[in-house]
MARPA-817019 format. One line per field, with one value per residue (C-alpha): residue in three letters; x, y, z. Coordinates in Angstrom, 1 decimal, decimal comma. Layout:
<rs>
aa: [ALA_...]
c1: [X_...]
c2: [Y_...]
c3: [Z_...]
</rs>
This chain:
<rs>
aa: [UNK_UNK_UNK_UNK_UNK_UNK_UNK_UNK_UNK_UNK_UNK_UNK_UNK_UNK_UNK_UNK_UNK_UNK_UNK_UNK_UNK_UNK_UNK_UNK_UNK_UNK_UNK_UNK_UNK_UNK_UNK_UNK_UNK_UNK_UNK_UNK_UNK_UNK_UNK_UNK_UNK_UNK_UNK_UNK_UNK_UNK_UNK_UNK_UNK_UNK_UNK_UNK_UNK_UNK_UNK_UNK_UNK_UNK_UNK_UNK_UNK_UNK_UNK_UNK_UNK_UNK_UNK_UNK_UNK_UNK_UNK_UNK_UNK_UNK_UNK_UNK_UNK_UNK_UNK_UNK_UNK_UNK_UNK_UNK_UNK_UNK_UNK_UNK_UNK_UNK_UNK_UNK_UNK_UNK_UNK_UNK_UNK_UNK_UNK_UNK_UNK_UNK_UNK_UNK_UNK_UNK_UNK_UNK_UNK_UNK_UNK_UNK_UNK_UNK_UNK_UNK_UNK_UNK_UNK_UNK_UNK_UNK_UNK_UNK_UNK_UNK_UNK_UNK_UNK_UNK_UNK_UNK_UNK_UNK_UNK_UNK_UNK_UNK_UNK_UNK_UNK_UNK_UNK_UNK_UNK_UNK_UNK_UNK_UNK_UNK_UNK_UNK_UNK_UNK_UNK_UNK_UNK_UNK_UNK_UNK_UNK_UNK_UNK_UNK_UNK_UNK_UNK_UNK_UNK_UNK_UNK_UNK_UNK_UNK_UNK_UNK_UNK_UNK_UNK_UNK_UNK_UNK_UNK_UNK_UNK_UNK_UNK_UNK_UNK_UNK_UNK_UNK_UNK_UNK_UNK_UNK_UNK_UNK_UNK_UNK_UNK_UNK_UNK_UNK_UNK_UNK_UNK_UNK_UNK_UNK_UNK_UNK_UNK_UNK_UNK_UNK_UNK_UNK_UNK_UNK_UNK_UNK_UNK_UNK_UNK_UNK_UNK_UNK_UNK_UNK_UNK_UNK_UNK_UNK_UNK_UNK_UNK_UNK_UNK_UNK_UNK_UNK_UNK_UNK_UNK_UNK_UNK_UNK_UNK_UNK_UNK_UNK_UNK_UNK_UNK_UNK_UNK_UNK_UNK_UNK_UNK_UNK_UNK_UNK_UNK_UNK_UNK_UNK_UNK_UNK_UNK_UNK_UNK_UNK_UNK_UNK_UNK_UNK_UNK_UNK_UNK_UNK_UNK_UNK_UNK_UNK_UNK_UNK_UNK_UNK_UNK_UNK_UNK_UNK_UNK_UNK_UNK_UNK_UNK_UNK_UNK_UNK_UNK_UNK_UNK_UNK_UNK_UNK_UNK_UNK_UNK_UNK_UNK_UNK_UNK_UNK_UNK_UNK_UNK_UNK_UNK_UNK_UNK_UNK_UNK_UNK_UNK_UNK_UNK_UNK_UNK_UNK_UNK_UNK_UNK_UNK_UNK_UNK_UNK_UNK_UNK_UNK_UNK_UNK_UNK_UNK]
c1: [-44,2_-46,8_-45,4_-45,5_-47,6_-45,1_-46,2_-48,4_-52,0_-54,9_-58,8_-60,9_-64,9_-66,9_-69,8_-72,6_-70,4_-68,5_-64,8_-63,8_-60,5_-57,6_-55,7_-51,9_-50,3_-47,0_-46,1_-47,7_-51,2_-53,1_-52,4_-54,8_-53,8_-56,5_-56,9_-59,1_-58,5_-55,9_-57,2_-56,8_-57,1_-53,5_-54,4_-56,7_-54,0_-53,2_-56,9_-57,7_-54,9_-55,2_-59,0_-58,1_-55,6_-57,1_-60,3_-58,1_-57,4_-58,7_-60,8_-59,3_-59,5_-61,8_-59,7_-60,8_-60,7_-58,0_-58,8_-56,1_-54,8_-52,8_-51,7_-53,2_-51,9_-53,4_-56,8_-57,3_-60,4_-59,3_-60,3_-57,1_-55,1_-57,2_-55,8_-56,1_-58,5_-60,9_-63,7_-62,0_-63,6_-62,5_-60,4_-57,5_-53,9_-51,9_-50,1_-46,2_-47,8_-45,5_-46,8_-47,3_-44,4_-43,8_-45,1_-48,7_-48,6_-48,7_-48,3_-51,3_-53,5_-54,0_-58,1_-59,4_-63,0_-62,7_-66,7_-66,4_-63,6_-65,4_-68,7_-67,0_-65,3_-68,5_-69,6_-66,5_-67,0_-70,9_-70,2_-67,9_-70,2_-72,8_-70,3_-68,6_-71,7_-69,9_-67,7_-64,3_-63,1_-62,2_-58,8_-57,8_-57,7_-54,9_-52,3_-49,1_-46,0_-42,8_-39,2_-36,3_-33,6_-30,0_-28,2_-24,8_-22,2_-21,0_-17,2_-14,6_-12,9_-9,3_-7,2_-5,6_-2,2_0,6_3,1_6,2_7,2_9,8_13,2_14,1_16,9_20,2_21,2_23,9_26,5_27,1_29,9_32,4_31,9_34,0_35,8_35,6_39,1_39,7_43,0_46,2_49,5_53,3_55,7_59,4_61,0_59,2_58,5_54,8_51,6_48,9_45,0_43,7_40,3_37,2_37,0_41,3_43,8_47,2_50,1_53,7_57,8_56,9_59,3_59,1_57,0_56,8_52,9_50,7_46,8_44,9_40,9_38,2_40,2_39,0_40,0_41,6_40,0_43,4_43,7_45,2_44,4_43,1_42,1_40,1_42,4_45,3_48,0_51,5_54,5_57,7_61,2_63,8_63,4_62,8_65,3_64,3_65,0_62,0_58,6_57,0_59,4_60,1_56,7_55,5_58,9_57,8_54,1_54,2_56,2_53,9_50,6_51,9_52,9_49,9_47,4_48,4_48,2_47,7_47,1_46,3_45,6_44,3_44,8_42,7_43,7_47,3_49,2_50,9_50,0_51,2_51,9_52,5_52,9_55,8_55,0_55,1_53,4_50,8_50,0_46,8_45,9_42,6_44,2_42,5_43,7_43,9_41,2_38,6_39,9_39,7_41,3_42,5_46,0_48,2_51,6_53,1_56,4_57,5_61,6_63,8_65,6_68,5_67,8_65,5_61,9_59,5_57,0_53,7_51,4_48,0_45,3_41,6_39,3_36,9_34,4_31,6_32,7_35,7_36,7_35,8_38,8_38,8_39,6_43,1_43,5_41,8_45,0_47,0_45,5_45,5_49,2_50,5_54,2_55,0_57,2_57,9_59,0_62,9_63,0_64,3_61,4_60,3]
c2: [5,5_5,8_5,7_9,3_9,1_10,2_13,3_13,0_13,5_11,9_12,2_13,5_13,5_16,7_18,1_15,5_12,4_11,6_11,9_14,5_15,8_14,9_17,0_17,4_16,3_17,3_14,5_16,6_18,6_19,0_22,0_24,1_22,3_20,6_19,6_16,8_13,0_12,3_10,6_6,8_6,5_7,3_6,7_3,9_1,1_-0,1_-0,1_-3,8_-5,1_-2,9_-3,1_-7,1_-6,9_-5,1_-7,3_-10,5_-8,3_-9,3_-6,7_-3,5_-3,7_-1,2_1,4_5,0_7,5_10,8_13,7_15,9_17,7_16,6_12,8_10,7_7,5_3,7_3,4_6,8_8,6_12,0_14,9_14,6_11,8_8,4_5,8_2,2_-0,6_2,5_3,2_5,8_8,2_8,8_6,4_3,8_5,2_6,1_3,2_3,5_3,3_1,1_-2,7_-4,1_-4,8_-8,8_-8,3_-7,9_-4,0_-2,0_2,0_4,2_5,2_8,4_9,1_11,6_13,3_17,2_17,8_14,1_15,7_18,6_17,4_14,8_17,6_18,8_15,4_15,5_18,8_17,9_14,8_16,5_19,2_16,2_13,9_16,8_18,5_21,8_24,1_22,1_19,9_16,3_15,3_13,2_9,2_8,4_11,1_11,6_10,4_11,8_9,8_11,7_9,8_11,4_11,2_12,4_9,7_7,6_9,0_6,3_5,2_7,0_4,1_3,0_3,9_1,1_2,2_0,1_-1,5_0,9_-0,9_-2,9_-0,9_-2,2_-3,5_-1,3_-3,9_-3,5_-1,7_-3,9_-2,3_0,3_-1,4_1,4_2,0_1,3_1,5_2,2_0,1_2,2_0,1_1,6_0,1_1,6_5,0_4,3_3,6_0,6_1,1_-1,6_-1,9_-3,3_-7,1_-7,2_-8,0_-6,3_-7,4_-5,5_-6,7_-10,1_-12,7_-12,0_-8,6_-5,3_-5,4_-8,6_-8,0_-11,1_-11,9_-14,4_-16,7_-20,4_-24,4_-26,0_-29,1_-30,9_-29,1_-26,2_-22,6_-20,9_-17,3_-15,9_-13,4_-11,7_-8,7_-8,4_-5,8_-7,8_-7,1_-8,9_-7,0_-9,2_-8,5_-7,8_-6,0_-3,9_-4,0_-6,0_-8,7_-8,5_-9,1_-12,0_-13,7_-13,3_-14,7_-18,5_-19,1_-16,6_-18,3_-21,4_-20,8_-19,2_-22,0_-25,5_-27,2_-25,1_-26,6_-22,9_-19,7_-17,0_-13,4_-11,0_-7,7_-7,2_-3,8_-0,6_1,0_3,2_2,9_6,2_8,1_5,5_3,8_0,1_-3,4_-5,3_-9,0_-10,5_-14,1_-15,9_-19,7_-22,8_-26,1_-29,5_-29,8_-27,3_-24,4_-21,2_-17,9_-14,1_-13,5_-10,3_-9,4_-5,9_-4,5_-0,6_0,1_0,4_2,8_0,6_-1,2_-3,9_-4,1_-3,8_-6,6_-6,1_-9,3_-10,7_-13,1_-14,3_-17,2_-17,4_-18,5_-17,5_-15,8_-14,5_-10,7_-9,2_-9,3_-5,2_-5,0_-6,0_-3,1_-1,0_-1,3_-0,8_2,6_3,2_3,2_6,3_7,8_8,5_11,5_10,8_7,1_6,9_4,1_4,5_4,5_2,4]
c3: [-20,1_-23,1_-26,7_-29,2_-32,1_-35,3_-37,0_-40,4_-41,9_-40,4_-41,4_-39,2_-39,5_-40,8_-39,4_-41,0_-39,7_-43,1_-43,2_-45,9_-44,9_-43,1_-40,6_-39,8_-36,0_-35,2_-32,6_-30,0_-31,2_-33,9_-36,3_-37,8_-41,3_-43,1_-46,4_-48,2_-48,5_-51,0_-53,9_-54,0_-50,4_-49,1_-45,5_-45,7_-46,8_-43,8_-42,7_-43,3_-41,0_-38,4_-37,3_-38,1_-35,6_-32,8_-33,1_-32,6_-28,7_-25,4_-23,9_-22,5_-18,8_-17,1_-15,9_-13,7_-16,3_-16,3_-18,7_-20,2_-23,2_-25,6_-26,5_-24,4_-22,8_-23,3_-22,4_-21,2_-23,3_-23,9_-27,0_-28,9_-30,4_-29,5_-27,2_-28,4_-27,2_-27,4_-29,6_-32,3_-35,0_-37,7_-40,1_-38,8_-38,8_-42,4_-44,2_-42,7_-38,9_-37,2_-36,5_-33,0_-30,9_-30,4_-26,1_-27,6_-26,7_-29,8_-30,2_-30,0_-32,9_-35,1_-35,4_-33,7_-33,8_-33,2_-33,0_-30,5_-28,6_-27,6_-26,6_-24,5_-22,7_-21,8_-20,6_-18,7_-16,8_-16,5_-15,0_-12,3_-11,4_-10,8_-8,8_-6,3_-5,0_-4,7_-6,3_-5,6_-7,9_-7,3_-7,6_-10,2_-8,6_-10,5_-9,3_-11,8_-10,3_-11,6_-11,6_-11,7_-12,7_-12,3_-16,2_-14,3_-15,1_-11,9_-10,9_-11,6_-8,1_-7,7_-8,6_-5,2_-5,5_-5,1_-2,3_-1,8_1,6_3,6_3,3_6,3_8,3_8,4_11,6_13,0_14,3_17,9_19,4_21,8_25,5_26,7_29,6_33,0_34,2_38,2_38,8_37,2_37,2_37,0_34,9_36,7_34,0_31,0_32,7_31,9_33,5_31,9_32,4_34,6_33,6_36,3_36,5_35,8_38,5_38,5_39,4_39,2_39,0_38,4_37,1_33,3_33,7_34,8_34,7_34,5_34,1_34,3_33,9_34,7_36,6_36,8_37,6_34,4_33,1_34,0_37,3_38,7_38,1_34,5_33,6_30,6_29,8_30,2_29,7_30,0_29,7_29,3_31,0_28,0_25,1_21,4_18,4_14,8_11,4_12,2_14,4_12,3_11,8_16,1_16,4_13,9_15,0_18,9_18,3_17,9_20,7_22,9_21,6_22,2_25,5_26,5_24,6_24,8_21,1_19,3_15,4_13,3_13,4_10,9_10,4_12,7_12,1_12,1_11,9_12,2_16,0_18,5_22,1_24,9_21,4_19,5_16,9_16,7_15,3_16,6_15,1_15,4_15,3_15,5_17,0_17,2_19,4_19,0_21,8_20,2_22,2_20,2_21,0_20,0_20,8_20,5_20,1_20,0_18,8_20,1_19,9_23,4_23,9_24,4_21,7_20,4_20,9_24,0_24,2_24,8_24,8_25,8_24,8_25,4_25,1_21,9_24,6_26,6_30,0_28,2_27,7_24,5_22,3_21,5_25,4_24,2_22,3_24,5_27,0_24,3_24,0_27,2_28,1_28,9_29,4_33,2_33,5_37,5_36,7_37,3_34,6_31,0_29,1_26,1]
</rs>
């Protein structure tokens, strides 16, 4: 990219080869403004340092020459503005012109010949004409090439937007199975019928019963016969100020009868419930034995109709193989009243 000469009066030569008058160039071409050579030489100041610093130069290379209008680059002889490194008419540039640049390269000079100009555009086309051969002009060996360079600023990247992580679902806690009812059992006595659910035994009128379920039968550690659960509908009724109090008074001696050694028990639920449509009292315990067995045991409340309270009982290991302890309950829920029993009721 060649450098613009600034705008200002230069002198340029007259017809008899003296320099008379200087001219004005606007940055780009001379103007048709001419007046004579200011008095105490204006322009020549700088005159001394400049031809003593282009004679210090190497040599401008030899370079094809390119003709056109206007101001020409470095080391390209055109009519017009001068380039430097070339021989120049006229006087050196005005005192102001800026100094060399510290890479060596320095801006182009200011004198310019008109009457020079010309006949060396005659050369030019004379020379052409000479070199072609024919009416087509040659193309110029040092083609212009143009770089188009996009000004448009470069679009900032979307910032990425943060998204936060989707909230890890509760676990819904799972639901106790729903035992499948195979059979029912009719409790005479009680004018009702109990649910007996698959994998229970039933067995009817027994010596402390009306109904006894029983599940997951097995060989005790000490011998003799085991099960994993059981339910039962007792014949004596239990006596009590209320439900409640029938049925917390009933429980120790049931769980201990039912679990040997037993050395504690927590809460698991106890309270108000409903059997065949009367209301009763169920207590819950969580037991634990002096050998490490564990277990759920129940005890339920509902009032005779003779008086006191109708027992209804059952437990299950707190081990592997056992029932599920809701199946407990799920009996409970299952009783219903049997209108063609001949018994009294509940």
């Amino acid at each position: 990219m060649s450098n613009s000469t600034p705008p200002g009066w230069y002198p340029v030569q007259g017809a008899d080869g003296t320099a008379g008058h200087e001219r004005w160039w606007d940055g780009s071409a001379w103007t048709s403004d001419v007046r004579p050579v200011q008095a105490g030489g204006g322009g020549l100041a700088d005159a001394p340092t400049q031809v003593s610093w282009q004679s210090n130069q190497p040599a401008a290379p030899a370079t094809p020459p390119s003709y056109g209008y206007g101001a020409p680059q470095q080391g390209t002889p055109s009519y017009g503005y001068p380039a430097q490194g070339q021989a120049s008419y006229g006087y050196p540039p005005a005192a102001g012109y800026p100094p060399p640049t510290p890479s060596g390269r320095m801006k182009p000079g200011v004198a310019v010949a008109i009457v020079v100009g010309v006949l060396a555009v005659v050369g030019v086309v004379a020379a052409i004409a000479l070199n072609s051969g024919h009416d087509t002009p040659r193309a110029d060996p040092t083609p212009t090439v143009t770089v188009t360079t996009d000004s448009s600023p470069t679009p900032s990247p979307s910032p990425t937007k943060k998204t936060s992580p989707p909230p890890t679902p509760t676990p819904t806690p799972s639901l106790p199975p729903v035992p499948v009812v195979k059979d029912t059992a009719a409790d005479a006595q009680h004018s009702i019928t109990v649910p007996v659910f698959q994998g229970w035994d039933a067995q009817t009128d027994t010596t402390h019963s009306t109904v006894f379920l029983g599940s997951g039968r097995y060989t005790c550690p000490g011998g003799g016969s085991c099960i994993r659960g059981q339910f039962s509908v007792e014949k004596d009724t239990i006596s009590g100020s209320s439900a409640r109090a029938a049925a917390e008074a009933a429980m120790p001696a049931y769980a201990g009868a039912i679990f040997t050694g037993v050395t504690g028990h927590t809460d698991a639920g106890s309270s108000s419930t409903t059997v065949a449509g009367i209301s009763g009292y169920a207590v819950r315990w969580h037991i634990t034995t002096s050998d490490g067995t564990k277990g759920y045991v129940l005890m339920v409340a509902v009032p005779a109709k003779g008086g006191g309270y109708v027992a209804f009982e059952g437990g299950v290991d707190d081990a592997a193989g056992a029932p599920d302890p809701s199946v407990l309950d799920q009996i409970l829920k299952g009783i219903k009243q049997d209108t063609s029993a001949s018994g009294s009721g509940t």
